[in-house]
C-alpha positions as CSV (number, residue, x, y, z in Angstrom):
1,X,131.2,78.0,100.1
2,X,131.3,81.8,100.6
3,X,132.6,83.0,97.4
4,X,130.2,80.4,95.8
5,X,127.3,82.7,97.9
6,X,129.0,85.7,96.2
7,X,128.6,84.7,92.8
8,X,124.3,83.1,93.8
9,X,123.8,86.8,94.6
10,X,125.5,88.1,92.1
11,X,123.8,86.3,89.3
12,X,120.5,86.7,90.7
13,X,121.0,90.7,90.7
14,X,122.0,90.1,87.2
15,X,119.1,88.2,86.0
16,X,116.5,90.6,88.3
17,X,118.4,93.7,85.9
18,X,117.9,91.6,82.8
19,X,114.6,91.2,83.5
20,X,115.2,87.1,83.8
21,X,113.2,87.0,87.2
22,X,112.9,82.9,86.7
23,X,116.5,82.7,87.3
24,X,116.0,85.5,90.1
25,X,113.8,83.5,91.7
26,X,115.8,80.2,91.2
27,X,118.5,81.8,93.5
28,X,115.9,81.6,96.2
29,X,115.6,79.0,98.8
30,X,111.5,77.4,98.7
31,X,111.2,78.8,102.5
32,X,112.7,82.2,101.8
33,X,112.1,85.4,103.9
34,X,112.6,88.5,101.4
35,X,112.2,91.5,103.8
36,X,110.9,95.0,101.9
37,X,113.0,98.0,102.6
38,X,111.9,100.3,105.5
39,X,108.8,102.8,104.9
40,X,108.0,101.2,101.2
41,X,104.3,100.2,101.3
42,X,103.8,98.7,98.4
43,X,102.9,94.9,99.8
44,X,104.0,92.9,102.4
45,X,106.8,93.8,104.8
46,X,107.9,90.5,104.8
47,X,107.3,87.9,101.9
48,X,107.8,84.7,102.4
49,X,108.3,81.9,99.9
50,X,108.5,82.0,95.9
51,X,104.9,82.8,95.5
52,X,104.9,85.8,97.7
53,X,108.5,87.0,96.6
54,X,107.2,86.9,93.0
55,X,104.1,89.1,93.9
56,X,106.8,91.3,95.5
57,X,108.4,91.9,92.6
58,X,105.6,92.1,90.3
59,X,104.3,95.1,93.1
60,X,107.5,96.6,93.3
61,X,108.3,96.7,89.6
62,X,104.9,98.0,88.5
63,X,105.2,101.2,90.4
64,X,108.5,102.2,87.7
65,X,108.5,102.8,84.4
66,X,112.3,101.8,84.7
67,X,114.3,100.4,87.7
68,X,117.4,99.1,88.3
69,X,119.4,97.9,91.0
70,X,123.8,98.5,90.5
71,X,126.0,97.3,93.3
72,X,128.9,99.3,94.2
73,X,130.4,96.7,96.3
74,X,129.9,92.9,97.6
75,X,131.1,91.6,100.6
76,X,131.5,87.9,101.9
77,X,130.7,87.0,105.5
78,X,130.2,82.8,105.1
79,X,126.5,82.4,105.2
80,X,126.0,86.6,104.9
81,X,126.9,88.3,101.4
82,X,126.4,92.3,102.4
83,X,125.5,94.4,98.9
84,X,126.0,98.1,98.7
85,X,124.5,99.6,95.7
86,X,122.5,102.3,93.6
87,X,118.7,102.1,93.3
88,X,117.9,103.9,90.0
89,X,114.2,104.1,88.8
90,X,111.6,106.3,87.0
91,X,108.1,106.4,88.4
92,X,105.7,104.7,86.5
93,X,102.8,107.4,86.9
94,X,105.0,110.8,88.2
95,X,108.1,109.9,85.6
96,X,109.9,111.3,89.4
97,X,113.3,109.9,88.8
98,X,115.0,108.5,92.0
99,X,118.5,107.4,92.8
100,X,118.6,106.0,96.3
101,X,121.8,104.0,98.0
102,X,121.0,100.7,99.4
103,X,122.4,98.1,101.8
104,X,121.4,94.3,101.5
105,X,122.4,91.4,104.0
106,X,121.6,88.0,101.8
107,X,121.7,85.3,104.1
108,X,122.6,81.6,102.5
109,X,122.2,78.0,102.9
110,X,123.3,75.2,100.4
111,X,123.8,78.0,97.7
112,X,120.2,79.5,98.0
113,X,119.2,82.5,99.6
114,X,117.1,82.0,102.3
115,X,116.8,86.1,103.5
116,X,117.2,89.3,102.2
117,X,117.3,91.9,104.6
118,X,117.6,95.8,103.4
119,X,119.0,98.7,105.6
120,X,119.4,102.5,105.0
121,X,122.9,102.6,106.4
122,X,126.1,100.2,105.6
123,X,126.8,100.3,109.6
124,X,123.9,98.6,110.4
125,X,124.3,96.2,107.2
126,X,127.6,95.0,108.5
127,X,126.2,94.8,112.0
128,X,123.8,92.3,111.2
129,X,126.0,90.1,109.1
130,X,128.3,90.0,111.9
131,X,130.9,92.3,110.2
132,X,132.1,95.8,111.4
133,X,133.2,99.2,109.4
């Protein structure tokens, strides 16, 4: 079933960058717990659930006039796919551009994610999916 998780979170980074957030979404379990990176306050902290996760987005996404989210690398851990990647974005009102490296632990269960953790550092990433550098 891991590589099958690989290619769920996969796809839904896909559709997210396509701007297909239905199928984004449809990768998510009904119960899921989509953590928000560390020090963004835009939100929640945590959302929980497809209502919440989609005002998360709809946040998130309003604050750039163009974002995008490129992994580098994807790892698979069973249950845990770990996602190293490149945040790139334009603010919507400073036009700031920003390119920020990011580490994601998605956490699965019958092929839908059920949480999304984010860490600054690929240590910690790989701690927390059980893995080590």
């Amino acid at each position: 079933m891991s590589r099958e998780n690989v290619e769920v979170v996969r796809e839904m980074n896909e559709a997210f960058n396509r701007g297909d957030y239905a199928a984004a979404l449809s990768a998510l379990a009904s119960d899921v717990e989509w953590n928000a990176p560390s020090g963004v306050s835009i939100g929640e902290e945590v959302y929980r659930g497809h209502d919440a996760v989609r005002k998360g987005f709809a946040l998130w996404l309003d604050a750039w006039e163009t974002y995008r989210f490129e992994p580098a690398e994807i790892l698979d851990h069973g249950d845990h796919v770990v996602v190293s990647g490149t945040q790139t974005g334009r603010g919507r009102g400073s036009g700031v551009e920003i390119k920020l490296q990011t580490f994601n632990v998605f956490t699965l269960r019958n092929g839908k994610v059920v949480r999304m953790r984010n860490f600054d550092d690929r240590a910690e990433a790989l701690e927390a999916a059980g893995l080590r550098e």
